[in-house]
C-alpha positions as CSV (number, residue, x, y, z in Angstrom):
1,X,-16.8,9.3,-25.4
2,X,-20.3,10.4,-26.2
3,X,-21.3,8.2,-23.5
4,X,-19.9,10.7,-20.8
5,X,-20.4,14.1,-19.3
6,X,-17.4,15.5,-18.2
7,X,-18.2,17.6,-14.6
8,X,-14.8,18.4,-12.8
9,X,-11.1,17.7,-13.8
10,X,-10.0,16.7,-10.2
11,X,-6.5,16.1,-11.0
12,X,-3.8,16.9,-13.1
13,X,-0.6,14.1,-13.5
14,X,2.6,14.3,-15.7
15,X,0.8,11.9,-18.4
16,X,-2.6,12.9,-18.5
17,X,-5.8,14.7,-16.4
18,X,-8.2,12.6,-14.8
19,X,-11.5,14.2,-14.3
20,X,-15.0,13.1,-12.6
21,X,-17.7,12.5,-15.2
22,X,-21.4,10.9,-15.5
23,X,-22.7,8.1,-17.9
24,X,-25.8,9.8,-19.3
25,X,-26.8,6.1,-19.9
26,X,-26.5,4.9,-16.4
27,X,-26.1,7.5,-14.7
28,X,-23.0,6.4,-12.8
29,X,-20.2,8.5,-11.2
30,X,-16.6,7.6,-13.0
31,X,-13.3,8.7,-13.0
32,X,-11.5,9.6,-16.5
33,X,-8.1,9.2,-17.4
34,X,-7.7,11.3,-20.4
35,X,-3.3,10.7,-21.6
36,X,-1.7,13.7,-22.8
37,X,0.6,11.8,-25.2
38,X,-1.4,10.5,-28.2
39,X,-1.7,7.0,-29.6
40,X,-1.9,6.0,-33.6
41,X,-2.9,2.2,-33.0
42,X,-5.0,0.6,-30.7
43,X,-1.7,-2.2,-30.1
44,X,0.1,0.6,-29.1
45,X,-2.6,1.3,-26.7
46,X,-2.9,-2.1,-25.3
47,X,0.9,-2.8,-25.2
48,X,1.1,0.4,-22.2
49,X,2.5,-1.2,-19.0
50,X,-0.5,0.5,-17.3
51,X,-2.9,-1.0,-19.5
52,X,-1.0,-4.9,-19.2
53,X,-1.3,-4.4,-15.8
54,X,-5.0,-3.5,-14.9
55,X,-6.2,-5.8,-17.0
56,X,-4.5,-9.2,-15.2
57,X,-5.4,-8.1,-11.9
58,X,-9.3,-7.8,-10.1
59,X,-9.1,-7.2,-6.7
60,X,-11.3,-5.3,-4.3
61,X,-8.0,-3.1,-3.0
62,X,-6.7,-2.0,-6.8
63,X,-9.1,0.3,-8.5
64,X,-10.9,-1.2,-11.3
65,X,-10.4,-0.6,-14.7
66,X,-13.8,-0.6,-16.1
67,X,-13.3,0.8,-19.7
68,X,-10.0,1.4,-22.2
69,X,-11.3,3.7,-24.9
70,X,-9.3,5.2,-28.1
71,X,-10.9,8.0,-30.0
72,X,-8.9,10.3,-32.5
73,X,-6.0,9.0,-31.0
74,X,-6.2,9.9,-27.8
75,X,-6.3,7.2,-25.2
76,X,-9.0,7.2,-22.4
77,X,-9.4,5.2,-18.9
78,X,-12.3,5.0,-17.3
79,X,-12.5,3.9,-13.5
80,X,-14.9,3.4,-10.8
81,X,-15.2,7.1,-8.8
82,X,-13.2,7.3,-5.6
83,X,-13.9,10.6,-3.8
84,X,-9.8,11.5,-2.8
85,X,-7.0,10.2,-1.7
86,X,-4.7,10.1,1.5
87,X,-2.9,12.7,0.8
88,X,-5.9,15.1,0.8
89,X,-7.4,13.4,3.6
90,X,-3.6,14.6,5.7
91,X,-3.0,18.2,4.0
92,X,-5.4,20.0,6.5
93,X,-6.3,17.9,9.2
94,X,-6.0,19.4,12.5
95,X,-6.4,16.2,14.5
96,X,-4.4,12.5,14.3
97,X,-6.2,9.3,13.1
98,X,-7.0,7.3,15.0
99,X,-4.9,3.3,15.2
100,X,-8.1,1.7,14.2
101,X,-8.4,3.6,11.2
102,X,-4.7,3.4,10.1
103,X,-5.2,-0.4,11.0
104,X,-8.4,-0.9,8.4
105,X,-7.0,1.1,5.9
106,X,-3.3,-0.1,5.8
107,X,-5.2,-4.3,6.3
108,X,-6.6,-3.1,2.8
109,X,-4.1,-1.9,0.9
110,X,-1.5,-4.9,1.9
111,X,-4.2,-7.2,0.7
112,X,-3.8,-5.5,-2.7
113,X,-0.3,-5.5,-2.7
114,X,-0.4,-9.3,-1.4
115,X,-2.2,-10.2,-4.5
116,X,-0.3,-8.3,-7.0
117,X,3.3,-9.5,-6.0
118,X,1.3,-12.4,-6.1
119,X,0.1,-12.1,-9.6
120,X,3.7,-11.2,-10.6
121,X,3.7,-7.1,-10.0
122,X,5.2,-4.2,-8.7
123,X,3.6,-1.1,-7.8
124,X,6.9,1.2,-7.8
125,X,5.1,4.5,-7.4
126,X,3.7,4.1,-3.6
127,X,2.7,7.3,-2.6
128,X,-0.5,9.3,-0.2
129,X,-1.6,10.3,-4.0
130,X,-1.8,6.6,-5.4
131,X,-4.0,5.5,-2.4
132,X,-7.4,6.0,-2.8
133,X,-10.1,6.6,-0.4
134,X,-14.3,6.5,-0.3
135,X,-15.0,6.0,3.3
136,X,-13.5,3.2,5.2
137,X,-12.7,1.3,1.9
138,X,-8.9,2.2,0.5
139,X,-7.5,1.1,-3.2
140,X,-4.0,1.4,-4.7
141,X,-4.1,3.2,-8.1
142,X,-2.0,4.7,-10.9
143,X,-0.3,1.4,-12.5
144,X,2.3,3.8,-14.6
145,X,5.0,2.9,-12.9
146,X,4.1,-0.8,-12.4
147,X,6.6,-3.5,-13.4
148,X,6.3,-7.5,-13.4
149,X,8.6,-9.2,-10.9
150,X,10.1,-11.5,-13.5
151,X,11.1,-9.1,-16.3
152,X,14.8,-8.6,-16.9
153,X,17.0,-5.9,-15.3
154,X,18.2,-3.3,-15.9
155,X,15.4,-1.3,-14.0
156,X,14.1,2.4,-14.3
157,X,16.5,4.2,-12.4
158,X,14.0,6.7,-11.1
159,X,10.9,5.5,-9.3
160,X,8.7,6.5,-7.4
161,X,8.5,10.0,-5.0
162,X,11.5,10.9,-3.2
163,X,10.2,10.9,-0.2
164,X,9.2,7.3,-0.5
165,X,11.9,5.7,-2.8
166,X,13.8,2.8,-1.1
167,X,17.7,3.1,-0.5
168,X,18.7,0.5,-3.0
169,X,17.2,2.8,-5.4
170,X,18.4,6.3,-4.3
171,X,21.5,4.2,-4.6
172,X,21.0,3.3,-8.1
173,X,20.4,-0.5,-8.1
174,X,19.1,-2.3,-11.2
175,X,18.2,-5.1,-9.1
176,X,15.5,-4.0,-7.0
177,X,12.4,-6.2,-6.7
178,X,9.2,-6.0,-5.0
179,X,10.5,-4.9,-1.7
180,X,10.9,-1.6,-2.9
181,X,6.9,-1.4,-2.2
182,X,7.4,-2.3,1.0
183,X,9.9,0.5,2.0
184,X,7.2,3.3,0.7
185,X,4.7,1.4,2.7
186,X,6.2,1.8,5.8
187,X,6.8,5.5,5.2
188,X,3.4,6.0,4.5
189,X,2.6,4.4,7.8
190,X,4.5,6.3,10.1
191,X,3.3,9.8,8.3
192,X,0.0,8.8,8.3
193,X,0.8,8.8,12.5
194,X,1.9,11.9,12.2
195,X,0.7,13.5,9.4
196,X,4.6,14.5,8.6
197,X,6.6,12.7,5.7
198,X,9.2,10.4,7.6
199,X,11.8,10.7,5.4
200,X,11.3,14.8,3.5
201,X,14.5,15.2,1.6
202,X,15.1,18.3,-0.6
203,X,17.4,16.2,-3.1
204,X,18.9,12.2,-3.3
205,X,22.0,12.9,-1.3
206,X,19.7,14.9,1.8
207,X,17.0,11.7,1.2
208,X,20.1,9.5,2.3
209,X,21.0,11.6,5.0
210,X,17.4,11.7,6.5
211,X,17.1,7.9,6.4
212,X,20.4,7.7,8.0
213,X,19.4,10.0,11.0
214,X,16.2,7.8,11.7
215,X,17.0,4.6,11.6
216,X,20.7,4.8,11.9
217,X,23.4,4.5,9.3
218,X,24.2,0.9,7.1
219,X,26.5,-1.6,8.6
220,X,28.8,-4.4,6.9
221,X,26.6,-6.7,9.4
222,X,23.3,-5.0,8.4
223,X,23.6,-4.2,4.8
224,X,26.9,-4.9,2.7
225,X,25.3,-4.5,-0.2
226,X,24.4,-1.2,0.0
227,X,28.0,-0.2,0.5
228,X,29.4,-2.1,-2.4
229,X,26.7,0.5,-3.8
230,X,27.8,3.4,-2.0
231,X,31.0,2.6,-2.9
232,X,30.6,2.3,-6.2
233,X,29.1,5.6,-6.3
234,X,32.1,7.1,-4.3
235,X,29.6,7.7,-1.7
236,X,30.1,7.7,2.0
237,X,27.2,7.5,4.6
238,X,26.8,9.9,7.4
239,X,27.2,8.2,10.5
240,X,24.0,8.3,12.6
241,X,23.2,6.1,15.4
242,X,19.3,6.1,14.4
243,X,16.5,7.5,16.9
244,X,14.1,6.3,18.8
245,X,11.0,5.4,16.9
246,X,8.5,5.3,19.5
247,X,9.4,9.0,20.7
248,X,8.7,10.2,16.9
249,X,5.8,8.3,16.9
250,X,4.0,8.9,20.2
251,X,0.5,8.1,19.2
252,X,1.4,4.8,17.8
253,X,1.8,1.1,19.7
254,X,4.6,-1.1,20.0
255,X,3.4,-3.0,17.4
256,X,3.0,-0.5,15.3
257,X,6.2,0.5,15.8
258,X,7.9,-2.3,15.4
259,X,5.7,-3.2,11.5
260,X,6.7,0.5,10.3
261,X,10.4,-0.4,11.6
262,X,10.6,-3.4,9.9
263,X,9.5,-2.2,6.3
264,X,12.0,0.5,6.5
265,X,14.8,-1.8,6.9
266,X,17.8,-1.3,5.0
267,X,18.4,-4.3,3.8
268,X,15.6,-5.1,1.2
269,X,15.3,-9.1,2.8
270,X,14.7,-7.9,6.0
271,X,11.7,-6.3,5.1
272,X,8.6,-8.6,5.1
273,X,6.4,-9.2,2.4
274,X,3.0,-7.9,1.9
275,X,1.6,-11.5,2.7
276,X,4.1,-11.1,5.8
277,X,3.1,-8.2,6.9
278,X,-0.8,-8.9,7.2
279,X,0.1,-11.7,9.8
280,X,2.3,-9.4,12.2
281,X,0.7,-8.8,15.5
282,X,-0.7,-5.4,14.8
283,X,-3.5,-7.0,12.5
284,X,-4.3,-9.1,14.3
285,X,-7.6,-7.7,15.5
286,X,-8.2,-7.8,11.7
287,X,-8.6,-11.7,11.6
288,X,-12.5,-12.8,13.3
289,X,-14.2,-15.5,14.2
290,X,-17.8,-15.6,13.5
291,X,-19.4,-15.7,16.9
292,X,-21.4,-18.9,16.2
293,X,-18.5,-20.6,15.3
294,X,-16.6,-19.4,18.3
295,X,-19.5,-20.3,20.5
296,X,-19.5,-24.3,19.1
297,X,-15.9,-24.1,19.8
298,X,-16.2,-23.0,23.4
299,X,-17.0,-26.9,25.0
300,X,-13.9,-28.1,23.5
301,X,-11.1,-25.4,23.9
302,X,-8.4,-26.0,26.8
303,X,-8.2,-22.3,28.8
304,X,-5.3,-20.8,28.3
305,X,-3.0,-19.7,31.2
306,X,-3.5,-17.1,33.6
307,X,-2.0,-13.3,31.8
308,X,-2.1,-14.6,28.2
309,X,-4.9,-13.5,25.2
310,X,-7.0,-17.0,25.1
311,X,-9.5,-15.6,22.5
312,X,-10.0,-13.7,19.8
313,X,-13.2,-12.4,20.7
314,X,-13.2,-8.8,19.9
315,X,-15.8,-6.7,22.5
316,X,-18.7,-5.2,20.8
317,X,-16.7,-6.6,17.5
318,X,-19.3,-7.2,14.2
319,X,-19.1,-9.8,11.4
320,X,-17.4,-7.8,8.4
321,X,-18.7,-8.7,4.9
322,X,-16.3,-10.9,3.1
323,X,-15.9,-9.4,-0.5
324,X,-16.3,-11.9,-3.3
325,X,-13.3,-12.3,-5.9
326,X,-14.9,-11.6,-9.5
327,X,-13.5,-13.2,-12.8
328,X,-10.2,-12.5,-13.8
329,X,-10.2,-9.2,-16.3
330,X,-8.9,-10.4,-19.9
331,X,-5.2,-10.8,-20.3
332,X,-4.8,-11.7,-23.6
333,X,-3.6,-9.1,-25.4
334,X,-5.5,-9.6,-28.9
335,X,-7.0,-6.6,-30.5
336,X,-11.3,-6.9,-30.3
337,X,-13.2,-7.3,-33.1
338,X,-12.5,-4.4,-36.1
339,X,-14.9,-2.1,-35.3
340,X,-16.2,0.0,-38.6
341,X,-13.8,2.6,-39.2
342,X,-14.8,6.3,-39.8
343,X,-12.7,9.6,-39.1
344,X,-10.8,9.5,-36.4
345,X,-10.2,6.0,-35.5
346,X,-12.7,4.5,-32.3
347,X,-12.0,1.6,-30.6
348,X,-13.0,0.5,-27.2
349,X,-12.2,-2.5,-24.4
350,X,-15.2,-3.4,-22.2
351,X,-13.2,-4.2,-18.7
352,X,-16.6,-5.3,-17.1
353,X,-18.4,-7.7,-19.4
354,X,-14.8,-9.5,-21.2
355,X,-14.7,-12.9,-21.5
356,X,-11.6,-14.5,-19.3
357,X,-10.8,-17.5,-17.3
358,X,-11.3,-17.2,-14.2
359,X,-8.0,-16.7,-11.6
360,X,-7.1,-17.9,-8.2
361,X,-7.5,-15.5,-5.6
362,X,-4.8,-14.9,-3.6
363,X,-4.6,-16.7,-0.3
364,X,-2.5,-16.4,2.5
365,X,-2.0,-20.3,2.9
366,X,-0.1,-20.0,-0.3
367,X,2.8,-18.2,1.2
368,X,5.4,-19.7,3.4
369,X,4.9,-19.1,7.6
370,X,5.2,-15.5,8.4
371,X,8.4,-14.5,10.9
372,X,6.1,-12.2,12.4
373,X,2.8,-14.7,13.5
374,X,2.5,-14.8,16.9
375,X,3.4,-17.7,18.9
376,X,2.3,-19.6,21.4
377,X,-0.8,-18.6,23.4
378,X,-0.9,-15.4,20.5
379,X,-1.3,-17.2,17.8
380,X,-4.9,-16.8,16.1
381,X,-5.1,-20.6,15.8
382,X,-3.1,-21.6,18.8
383,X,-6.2,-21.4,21.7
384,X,-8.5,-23.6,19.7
385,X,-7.8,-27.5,20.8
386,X,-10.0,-30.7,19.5
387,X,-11.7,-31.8,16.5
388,X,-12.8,-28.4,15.6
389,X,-9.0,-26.9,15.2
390,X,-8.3,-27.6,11.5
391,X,-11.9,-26.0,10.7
392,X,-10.9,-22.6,12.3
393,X,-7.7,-22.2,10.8
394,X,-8.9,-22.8,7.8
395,X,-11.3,-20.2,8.1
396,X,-8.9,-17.8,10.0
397,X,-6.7,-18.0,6.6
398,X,-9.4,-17.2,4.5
399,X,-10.5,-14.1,6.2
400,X,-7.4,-12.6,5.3
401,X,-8.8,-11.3,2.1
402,X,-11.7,-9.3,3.8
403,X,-12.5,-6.2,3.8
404,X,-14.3,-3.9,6.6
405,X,-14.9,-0.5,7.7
406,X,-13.1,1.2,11.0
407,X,-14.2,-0.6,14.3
408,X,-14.2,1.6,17.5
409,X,-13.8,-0.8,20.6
410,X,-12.2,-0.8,23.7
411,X,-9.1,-2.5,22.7
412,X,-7.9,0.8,21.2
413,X,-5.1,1.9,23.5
414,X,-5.6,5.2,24.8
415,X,-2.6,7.4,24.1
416,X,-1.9,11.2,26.0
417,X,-4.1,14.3,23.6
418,X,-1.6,14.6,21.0
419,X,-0.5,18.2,20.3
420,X,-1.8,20.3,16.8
421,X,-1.8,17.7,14.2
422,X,2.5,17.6,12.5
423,X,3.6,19.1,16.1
424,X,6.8,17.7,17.9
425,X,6.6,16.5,21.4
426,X,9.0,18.3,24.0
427,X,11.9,16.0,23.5
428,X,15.5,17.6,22.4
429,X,15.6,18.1,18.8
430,X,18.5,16.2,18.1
431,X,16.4,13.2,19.3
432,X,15.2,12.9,15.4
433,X,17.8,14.1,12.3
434,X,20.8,13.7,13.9
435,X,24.0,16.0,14.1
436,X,25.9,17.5,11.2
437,X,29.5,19.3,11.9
438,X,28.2,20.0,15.4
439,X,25.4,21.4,14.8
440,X,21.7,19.5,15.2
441,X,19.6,19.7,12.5
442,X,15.9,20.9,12.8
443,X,12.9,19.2,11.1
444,X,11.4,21.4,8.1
445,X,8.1,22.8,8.6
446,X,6.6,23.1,5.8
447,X,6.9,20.8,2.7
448,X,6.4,20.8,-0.9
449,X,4.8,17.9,-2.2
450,X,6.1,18.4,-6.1
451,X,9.5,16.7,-5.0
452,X,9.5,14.1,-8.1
453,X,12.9,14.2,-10.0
């Protein structure tokens, strides 16, 4: 650890401090990861689900791991430097992001998750906190939690922040899978409209309670496993008839709407996939055709009918750099070269220059036809006719792994001013959490964010 001057801690977890420090050699910015719990062999070290899981997956949307070291038994990560995350980005603001922004940020971050399920992962600990930002580019971090999809139940009870825990695990399944990523995603979503959590409960049972006053309370017909749960728990569920979304989200689109209601389904197969979710209508601006390509293409496309989108050609739209896939980080699990051993045992894992074979990127043709592409005359593929058709969809299905900064451009719909940033409109209160014993129950105001346990 010689190599590094430690400036600023800049956070301060359950399992160890991460701080902002220098390499004196380079003179790059990284982040350090120094664990609290100590370590008395490097297989120990490199046997950490945390550690397991960095190292199988390279992707521009998860952070990179770029050095594992062990000194004096104290385990150390060192990552690339991202200035905050999106939860400090919300605390103070006064004023709402914008669509586009949620748009570019959320494209990225289900890329991410699209390759990791794909790769066999979980995240499990979705949170503002665990997304981090550096301009327009977000990255999922802090693989703790993270689990693979094809290791044997039982599960960790307890995952994840309350606030974004799926139902099937406030319910105490041991059977949840990769869905449950998808529920804290679309909690993340609607707060990040309206810089207010979605779901703030003070304890499990309230969390329940909240959930049921905004989407409405289970049904046999929409989720009979969750009340074999319930019932198991000698639980009953309040019985809300759900609100409207669009009226808690005012600043927010239909489609928008209709993504953030679809990941906080109850039932766990109703909610799309990550690979699902990046082909629903409201990324669709995401996807672009090069203009010279969609100039080539112009001679031999049929016009589409009068009142239907015939083009994806975005007004004063750019070409967005398509981020290259490096080589897969090392997965085997093998212990380097003995190193010569002094006082206080060193030992470190070069993320960046490791030998591997290389792994396929995750693609979008890989996964089964989305529910939620758009048909017809909407579909990104469907307005190009003639010899030129299998071309652009095959580069329509690659583009799905790039990455871009936020776009102003007139297709952002224009919304009334919002009031202060976390304010209710002027509907009726009830309109959002429901009624208890007669009485309506009010929205907190203020919200503490320690709410793990």
């Amino acid at each position: 650890m010689e190599r590094y001057d430690f400036v600023k801690e800049v956070g301060d977890g359950t399992f160890g401090n991460v701080w902002r420090a220098i390499n004196k050699h380079t003179g790059e910015v990284v982040a350090i990861k120094k664990m609290k719990k100590k370590y008395y062999s490097w297989e120990e070290c490199m046997n950490l689900r945390e550690v397991k899981s960095l190292r199988k997956m390279n992707h521009p949307s998860i952070v990179k791991l770029k050095e594992l070291i062990w000194e004096n038994d104290i385990l150390y990560f060192v990552f690339e430097y991202m200035e905050c995350n999106l939860y400090q980005l919300m605390k103070d603001r006064e004023k709402l992001f914008s669509e586009a922004e949620i748009r570019n940020w959320f494209f990225q971050v289900f890329q991410g998750l699209a390759y990791m399920h794909h790769h066999g992962y979980f995240h499990r600990d979705l949170k503002p906190e665990n997304l981090l930002i550096t301009k327009d580019t977000v990255k999922i971090a802090d693989f703790g939690l993270a689990r693979e999809i094809n290791s044997d139940p039982p599960y960790t009870e307890y995952v994840s922040t309350r606030w974004y825990r799926a139902p099937e695990v406030l319910l105490q399944s041991h059977l949840y899978g990769s869905k449950v990523d998808m529920w804290a995603m679309g909690a993340i979503m609607a707060e990040m409209f309206t810089l207010r959590p979605l779901f703030p409960g003070i304890g499990e049972a309230d969390e329940v309670f909240k959930i049921c006053g905004v989407i409405g309370s289970p049904t046999w017909e929409s989720w009979a496993e969750g009340l074999h749960l319930a019932r198991a728990l000698n639980y009953q569920f309040p019985q809300f008839p759900g609100v409207n979304l669009s009226r808690m989200i005012p600043s927010a689109s239909v489609d928008a709407i209709n993504l953030i209601r679809s990941l906080c389904s109850w039932d766990p197969v109703q909610r799309p996939g990550a690979a699902e979710a990046l082909q629903h209508p409201f990324f669709q601006s995401c996807y672009y055709i090069p203009p010279a390509l969609r100039s080539r293409l112009t001679a031999n496309r049929t016009p589409p009918p009068v009142g239907t989108r015939g083009s994806l050609e975005v007004p004063n739209g750019r070409r967005y750099p398509e981020v290259l896939n490096n080589r897969k980080l090392g997965s085997n699990n093998s212990s380097p070269r003995a190193v010569a051993m002094k006082t206080g045992a060193q030992r470190k894992l070069n993320m960046v220059n490791q030998d591997s074979n290389k792994v396929e990127p995750y693609s979008s043709s890989s996964v089964k036809q989305s529910r939620f592409r758009p048909s017809g005359n909407n579909s990104p593929t469907s307005v190009i006719k003639g010899p030129m058709s299998r071309e652009v969809v095959d580069v329509t299905e690659k583009l799905a792994d790039m990455s871009f900064g936020a776009r102003k451009g007139p297709e952002m719909q224009q919304f009334p001013p919002p009031l202060k940033a976390g304010g209710w409109r002027d509907e009726p209160v009830h309109m959002y959490y429901g009624q208890r014993h007669g009485q309506w129950i009010q929205p907190a105001r203020g919200y503490n964010r320690k709410v793990a346990g």
